[in-house]
Structure formats: structure tokens, C-alpha cells
Backbone as JSON, one array per atom type, in Angstrom:
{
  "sequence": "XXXXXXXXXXXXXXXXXXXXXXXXXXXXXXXXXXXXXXXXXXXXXXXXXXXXXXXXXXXXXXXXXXXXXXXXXXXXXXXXXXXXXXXXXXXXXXXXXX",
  "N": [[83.0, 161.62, 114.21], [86.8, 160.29, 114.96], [89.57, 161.09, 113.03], [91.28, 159.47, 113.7], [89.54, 157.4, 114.78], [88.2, 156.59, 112.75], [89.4, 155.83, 110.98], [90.26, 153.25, 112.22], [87.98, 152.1, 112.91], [87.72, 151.3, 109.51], [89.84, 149.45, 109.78], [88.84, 147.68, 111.57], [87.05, 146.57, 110.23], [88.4, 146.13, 107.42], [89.69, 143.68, 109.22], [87.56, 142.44, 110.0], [86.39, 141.09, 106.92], [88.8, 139.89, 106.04], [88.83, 137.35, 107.94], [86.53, 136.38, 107.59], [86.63, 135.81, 104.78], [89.21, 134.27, 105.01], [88.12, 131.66, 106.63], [86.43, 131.21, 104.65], [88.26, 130.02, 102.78], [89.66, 128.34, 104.22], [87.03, 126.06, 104.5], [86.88, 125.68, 102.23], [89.47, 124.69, 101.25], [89.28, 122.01, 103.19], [87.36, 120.36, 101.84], [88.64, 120.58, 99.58], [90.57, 118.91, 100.32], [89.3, 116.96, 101.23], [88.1, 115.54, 98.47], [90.79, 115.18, 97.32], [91.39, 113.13, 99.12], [89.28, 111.22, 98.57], [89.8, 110.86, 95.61], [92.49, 109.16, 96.17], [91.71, 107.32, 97.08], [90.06, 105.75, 95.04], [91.77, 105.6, 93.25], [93.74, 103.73, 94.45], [92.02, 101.55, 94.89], [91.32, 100.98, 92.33], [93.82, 100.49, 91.4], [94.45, 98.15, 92.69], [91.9, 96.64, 91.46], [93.41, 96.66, 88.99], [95.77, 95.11, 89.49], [94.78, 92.4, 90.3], [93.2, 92.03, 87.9], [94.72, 91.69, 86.15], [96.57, 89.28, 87.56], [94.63, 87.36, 87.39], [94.66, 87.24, 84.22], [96.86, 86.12, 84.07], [96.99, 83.94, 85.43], [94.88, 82.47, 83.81], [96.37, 82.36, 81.4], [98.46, 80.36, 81.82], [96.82, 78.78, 82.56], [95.79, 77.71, 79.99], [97.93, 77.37, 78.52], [98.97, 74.78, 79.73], [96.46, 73.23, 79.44], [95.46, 70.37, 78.21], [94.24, 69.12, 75.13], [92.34, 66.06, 74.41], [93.21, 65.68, 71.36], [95.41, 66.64, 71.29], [97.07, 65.03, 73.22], [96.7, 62.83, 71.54], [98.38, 63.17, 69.94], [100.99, 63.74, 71.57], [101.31, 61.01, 72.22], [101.54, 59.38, 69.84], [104.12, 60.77, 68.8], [105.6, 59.94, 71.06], [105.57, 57.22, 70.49], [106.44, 57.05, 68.21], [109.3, 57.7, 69.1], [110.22, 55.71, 70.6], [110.04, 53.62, 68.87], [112.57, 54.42, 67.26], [114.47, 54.55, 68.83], [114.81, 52.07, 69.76], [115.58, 51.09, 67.09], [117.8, 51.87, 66.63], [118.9, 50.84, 69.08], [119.32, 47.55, 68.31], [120.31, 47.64, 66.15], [123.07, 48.91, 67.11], [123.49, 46.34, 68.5], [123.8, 44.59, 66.41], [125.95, 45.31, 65.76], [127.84, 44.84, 67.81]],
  "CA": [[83.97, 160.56, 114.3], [87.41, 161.18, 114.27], [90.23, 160.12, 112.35], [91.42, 157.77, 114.68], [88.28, 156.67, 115.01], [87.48, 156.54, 111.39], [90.61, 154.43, 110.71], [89.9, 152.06, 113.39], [86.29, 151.44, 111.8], [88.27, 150.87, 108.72], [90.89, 148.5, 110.11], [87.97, 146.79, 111.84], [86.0, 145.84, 109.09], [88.93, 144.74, 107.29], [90.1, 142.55, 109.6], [86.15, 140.9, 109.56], [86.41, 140.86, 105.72], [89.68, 138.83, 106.29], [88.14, 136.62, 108.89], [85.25, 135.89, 106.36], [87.53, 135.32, 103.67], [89.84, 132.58, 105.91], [87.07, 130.93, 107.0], [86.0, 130.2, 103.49], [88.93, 129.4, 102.41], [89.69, 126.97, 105.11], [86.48, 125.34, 103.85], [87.45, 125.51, 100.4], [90.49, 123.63, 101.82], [88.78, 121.17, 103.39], [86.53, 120.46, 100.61], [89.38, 120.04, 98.49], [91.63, 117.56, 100.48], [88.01, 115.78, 100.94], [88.35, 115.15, 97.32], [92.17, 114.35, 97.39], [91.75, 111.59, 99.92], [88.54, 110.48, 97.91], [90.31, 110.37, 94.57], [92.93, 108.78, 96.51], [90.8, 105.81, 97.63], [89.77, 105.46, 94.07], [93.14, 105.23, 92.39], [94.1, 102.75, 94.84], [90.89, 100.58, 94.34], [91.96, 101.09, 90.78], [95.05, 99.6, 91.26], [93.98, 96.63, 93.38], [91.19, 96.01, 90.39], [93.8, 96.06, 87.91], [96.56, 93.73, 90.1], [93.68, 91.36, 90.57], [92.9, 91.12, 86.47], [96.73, 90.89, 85.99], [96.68, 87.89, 87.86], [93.42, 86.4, 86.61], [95.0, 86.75, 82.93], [98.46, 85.24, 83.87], [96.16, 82.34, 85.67], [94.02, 81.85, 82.88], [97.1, 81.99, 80.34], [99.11, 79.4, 82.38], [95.49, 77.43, 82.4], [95.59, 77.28, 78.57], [99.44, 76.3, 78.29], [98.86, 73.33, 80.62], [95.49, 72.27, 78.87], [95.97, 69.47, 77.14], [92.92, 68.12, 75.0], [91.87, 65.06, 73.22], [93.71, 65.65, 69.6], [97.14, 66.85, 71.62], [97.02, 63.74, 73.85], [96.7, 61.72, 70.78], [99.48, 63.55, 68.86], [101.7, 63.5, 72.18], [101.23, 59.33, 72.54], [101.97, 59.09, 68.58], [105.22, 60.97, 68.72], [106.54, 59.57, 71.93], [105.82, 55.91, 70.31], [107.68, 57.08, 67.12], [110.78, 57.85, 69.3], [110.51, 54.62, 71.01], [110.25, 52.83, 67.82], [113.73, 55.17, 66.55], [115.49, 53.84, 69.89], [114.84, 50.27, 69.72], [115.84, 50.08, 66.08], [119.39, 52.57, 67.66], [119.42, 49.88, 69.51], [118.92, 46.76, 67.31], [121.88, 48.39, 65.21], [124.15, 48.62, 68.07], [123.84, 45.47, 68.98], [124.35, 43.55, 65.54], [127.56, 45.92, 65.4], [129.0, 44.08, 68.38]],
  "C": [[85.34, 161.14, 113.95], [88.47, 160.77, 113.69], [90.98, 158.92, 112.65], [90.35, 156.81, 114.37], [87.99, 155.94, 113.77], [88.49, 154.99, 110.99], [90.05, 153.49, 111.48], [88.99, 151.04, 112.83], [86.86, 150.75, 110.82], [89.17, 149.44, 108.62], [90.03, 146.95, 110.93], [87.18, 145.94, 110.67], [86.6, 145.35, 107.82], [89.36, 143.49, 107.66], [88.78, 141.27, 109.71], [86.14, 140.41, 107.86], [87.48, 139.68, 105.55], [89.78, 137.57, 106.8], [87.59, 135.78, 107.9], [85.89, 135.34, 105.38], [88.78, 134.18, 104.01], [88.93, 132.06, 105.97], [86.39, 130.18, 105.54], [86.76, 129.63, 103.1], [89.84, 128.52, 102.88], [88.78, 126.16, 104.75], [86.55, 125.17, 102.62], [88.53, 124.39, 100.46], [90.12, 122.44, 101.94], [88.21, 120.01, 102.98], [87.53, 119.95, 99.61], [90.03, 119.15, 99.02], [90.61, 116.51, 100.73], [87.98, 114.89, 99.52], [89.32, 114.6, 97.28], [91.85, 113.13, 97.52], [90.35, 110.72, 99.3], [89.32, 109.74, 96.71], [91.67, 109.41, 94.62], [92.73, 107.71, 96.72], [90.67, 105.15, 96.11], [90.99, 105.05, 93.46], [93.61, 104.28, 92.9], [93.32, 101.42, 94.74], [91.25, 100.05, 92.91], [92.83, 100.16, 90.58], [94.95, 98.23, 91.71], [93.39, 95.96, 92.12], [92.19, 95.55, 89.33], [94.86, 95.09, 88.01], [95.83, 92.43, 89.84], [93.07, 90.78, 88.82], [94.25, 91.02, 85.95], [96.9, 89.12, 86.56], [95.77, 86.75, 87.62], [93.69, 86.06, 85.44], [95.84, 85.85, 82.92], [97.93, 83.61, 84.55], [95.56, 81.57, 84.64], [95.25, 81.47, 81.35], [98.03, 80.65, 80.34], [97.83, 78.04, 82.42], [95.94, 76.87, 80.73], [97.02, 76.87, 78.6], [99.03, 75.15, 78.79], [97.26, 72.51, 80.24], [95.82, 71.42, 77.46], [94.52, 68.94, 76.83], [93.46, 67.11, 74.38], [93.39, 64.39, 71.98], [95.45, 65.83, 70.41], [97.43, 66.01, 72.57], [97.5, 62.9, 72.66], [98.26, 61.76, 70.42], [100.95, 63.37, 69.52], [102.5, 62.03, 72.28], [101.96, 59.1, 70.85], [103.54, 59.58, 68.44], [106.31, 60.45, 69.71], [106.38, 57.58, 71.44], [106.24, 55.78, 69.15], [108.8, 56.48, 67.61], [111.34, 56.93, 70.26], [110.58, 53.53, 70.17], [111.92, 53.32, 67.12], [114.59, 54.4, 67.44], [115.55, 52.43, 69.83], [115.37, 50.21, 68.26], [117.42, 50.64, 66.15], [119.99, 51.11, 67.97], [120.21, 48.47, 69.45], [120.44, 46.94, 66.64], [122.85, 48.28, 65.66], [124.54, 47.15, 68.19], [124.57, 44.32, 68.23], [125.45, 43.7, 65.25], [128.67, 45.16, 66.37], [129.4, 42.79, 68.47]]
}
């Protein structure tokens, strides 16, 4: 063989070593933006899940402001027939003044 030759061989069988070694690491690639666009999906799921209990809390917190029971009914009716008893005697007052 001769040194041409020899080289050649040489230059050949790096360029398959090179080959071999793209080729994996195009699937290595692959493989990895497979993952990306997985963990991608996930983080966005993520985010949806946690929009979605954001708005379930701020529903359920706006529930409890606006529940009115029983005892805060009562206490409501008792103070608004105070301040209709305060006005009528306002009133009362006014009137003996004129």
C-alpha cells in the first residue's frame, strides 16, 4: 500500500467515524428536543392547573364574603332597625324645633 493509499484509508475511516458520530448525535438531538417539547407540555399544563385553582380560590373567597348566615342576618336586621329608630327620633326633634 502506498502512502497515498495509506492516507486515503486513513481519511476514509475518519470520515465513517465522523458519520457515526453525527448520526448519534443527531439522535441525541432528537431525543433531547423530545424532552424539551415534553417538559414543555408539562409546564404549560402546570400553568393551566394552577390558573384554574387561582380562580377556584378567588370564587370560593368571593363565595364566603357574600355568605350571609343565620346570626349575620339577625345582627344585620337589628342594626338597620336601630338606625331607623335614630332617624325617626332626628326626625321627631326636627320637627318640634319648627
Amino acid at each position: 500500500m502506498t502512502p497515498n493509499e495509506q492516507t486515503l484509508a486513513v481519511f476514509e475511516t475518519r470520515v465513517r467515524q465522523m458519520l457515526l458520530r453525527f448520526q448519534e448525535l443527531k439522535e441525541e438531538n432528537e431525543d433531547l428536543q423530545a424532552c424539551v417539547r415534553k417538559n414543555m407540555q408539562d409546564i404549560q399544563q402546570l400553568k393551566d392547573r394552577l390558573a384554574q385553582a387561582d380562580n377556584d380560590y378567588n370564587a370560593l373567597k368571593m363565595a364566603r364574603i357574600v355568605e350571609i348566615t343565620d346570626k349575620d342576618l339577625e345582627g344585620a336586621k337589628a342594626r338597620l332597625t336601630k338606625l331607623i329608630r335614630d332617624v325617626n327620633k332626628c326626625i321627631a326633634i326636627l320637627s318640634d324645633e319648627e
